[in-house]
C-alpha positions, 0 to 999 in steps of 0.5 A: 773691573770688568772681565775681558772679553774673549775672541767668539769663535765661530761654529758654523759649518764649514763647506764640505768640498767635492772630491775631484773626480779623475778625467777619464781617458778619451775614447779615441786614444786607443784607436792609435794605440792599437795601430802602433800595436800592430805596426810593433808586431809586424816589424817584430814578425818580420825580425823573427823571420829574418832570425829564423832564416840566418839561425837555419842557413847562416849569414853565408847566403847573406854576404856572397849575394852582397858580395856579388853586386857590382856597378852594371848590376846597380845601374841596371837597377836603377833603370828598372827602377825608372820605369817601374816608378814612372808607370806607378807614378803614371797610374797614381795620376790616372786614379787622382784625376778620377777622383778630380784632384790634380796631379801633374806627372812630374810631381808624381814621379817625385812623390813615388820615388820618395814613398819608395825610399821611405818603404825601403828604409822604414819598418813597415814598408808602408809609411812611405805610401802614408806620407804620400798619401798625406802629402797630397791630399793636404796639397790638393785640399781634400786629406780624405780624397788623396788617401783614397787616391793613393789607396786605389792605385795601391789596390790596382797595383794589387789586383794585377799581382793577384790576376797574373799570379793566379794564372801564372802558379795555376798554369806553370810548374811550381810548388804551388800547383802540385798542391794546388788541388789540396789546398783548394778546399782549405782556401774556399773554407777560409775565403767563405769564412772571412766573407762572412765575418765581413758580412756580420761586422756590416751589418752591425753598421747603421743601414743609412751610414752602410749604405752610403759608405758603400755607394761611396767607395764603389763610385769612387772605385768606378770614377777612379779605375774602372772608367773608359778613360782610366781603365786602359791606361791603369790596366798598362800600366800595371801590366809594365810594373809587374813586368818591371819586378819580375825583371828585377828578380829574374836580374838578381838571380842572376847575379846571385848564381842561380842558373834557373830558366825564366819559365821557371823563376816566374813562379818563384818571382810571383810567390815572392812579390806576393809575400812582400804585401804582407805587413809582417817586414821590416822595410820589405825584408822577413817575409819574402826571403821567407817565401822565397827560400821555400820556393827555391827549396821546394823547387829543388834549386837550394834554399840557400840559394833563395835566401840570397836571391831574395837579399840582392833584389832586397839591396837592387830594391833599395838603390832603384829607390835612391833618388827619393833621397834626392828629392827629400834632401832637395825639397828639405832645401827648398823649403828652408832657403826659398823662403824671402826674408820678411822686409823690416816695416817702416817707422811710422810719423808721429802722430799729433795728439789729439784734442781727446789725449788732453784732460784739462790740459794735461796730457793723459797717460795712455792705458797701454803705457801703464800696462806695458810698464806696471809689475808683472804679475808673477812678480806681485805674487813672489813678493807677497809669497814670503811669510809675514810680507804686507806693505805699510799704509798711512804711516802706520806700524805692522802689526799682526792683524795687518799681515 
């Protein structure tokens, strides 16, 4: 009798199996990442001041300039508000044609009057300009060219601030021209230090790509505001804005006690446009009140009663942007309930089978019916995914190999 015959085991090498190696992180998500973080300090900057401002002064200034608003004073907001959001939207439409991209003077004042609101209500004071922005660009075909549109005509906007307000602080009573001479030499130091910073981070560049990112930018700059057909129309209307947020600051003195001349407001007024362009607010609050309580202060007019000129143009602000809520809420409906309802398709005729659907004169079984009605294949593997499942074949008995 001879010995069973025992299972071989096989001793061949098994294959070693590389170890996964983890995906780095893309290079690109930092770049958002680092943008959120600025956005977060900003707003986080901007809180601070407030909270600075209301342990020092208290909420009085706060509540009596609230107070204080009544309805002339809101319909004269929003009629300042009109003419200064027609002129930008104006302005922003001489700069897009510049660029050729269209943009009728109706839809522009709609946009305006949206981005204006969504500054307002927003943390930033900049993501309704980025919406705009966005917006139109995508609308017009070119992302690229309406971004650079609407940074343009914000950069207008800008320079005017700057030209008049340089003028302005340097030529009539104000705290900053009594420091005017001491502090010139400290703001050439700086000013010739960020040029030169500017100027190492270009030249790290690639002289081909510099090149033409430069030309770039200076062409559009030249098509877009500095051409003869836009140059006076952008240069007016700049001019009506800036003559529109003076108006508004010198009105919400006004109403919040302040018996200061206009010739002494206007500087005042500059200082506190010129903070509300830093990106350090919560919605266009933090640093103008900021600003503007120092300005007063150093005026001799009150700090408190700067904190609450600043608040009531804050809340003036705020309601001339108000019809951008009409115009989100009407294009939200427009989009929701303009769209017509897909007709229902029409059954089609049945077709007669064709001489190829026969196969020996049996009708054959389409291959999208055999789909359309076999198992699926999640079902397959639940069901072989229970221990010791196999499926029976010829009639025979399972057995263990058969598992």
């Amino acid at each position: 009798m001879s010995a069973p015959t025992l299972p071989t085991v096989s001793t061949a090498p098994t294959a070693v199996l590389p170890t996964p190696v983890r995906p780095h992180a893309p290079t690109g998500v930092a770049a958002p990442r680092r943008r959120a973080l600025r956005a977060h300090l900003g707003t986080l900057a901007g809180t601070a001041v407030l909270a600075v401002l209301v342990w020092r002064l208290g909420t009085g200034a706060f509540l009596d300039g609230l107070r204080r608003i009544d309805g002339p004073t809101v319909l004269a907001a929003l009629g300042i508000g009109l003419v200064t959001t027609v002129f930008s939207a104006w302005r922003w439409a001489l700069v897009a044609r510049g660029l050729r991209i269209r943009l009728p003077l109706a839809a522009a004042v709609a946009d305006y009057y949206r981005a204006l609101f969504l500054n307002a209500a927003l943390p930033g004071g900049v993501l309704g300009d980025v919406h705009r922005a966005v917006r139109h660009g995508r609308s017009a075909g070119g992302l690229g060219r309406g971004v650079r549109a609407v940074v343009l005509e914000r950069v207008a906007g800008q320079l005017a601030l700057m030209g008049v307000g340089a003028g302005v602080l340097l030529t009539m009573p104000s705290p900053v021209r009594a420091e005017a001479r001491h502090l010139a030499p400290l703001v050439a130091l700086a000013l010739a230090g960020a040029l030169a910073v500017v100027l190492a981070l270009r030249m790290n560049r690639a002289p081909a790509r510099r090149g033409r990112a430069v030309r770039t930018a200076l062409g559009e700059a030249r098509h877009g505001l500095l051409s003869r057909r836009n140059l006076p129309g952008i240069a007016l209307s700049s001019a009506v804005v800036l003559a529109g947020h003076l108006t508004m600051f010198v009105l919400a003195a006004r109403v919040a006690g302040s018996a200061a001349s206009v010739a002494a407001l206007t500087p005042l007024a500059v200082l506190a446009l010129l903070a509300m362009g830093l990106p350090l607010n919560v919605g266009g609050w933090g640093p103008r009140e900021g600003v503007t309580a120092w300005a007063f202060g150093a005026a001799g007019l009150g700090a408190g009663t700067g904190l609450g000129v600043a608040v009531v143009y804050g809340v003036l602000s705020l309601v001339a942007s108000l019809p951008g809520v009409a115009v989100l809420v009407g294009r939200r409906y427009a989009a929701r309930y303009t769209r017509s309802p897909s007709e229902p398709s029409e059954p089609s005729e049945p077709s007669e089978p064709s001489e190829s659907s026969y196969v020996d004169g049996v009708p054959a079984v389409s291959a999208v019916s055999s789909a359309k009605y076999s198992p699926k294949e999640s079902a397959r593997l639940s069901s072989s995914s229970f221990p010791f499942s196999a499926e029976p074949s010829e009639g025979r008995p399972m057995t263990p190999e058969s598992v």
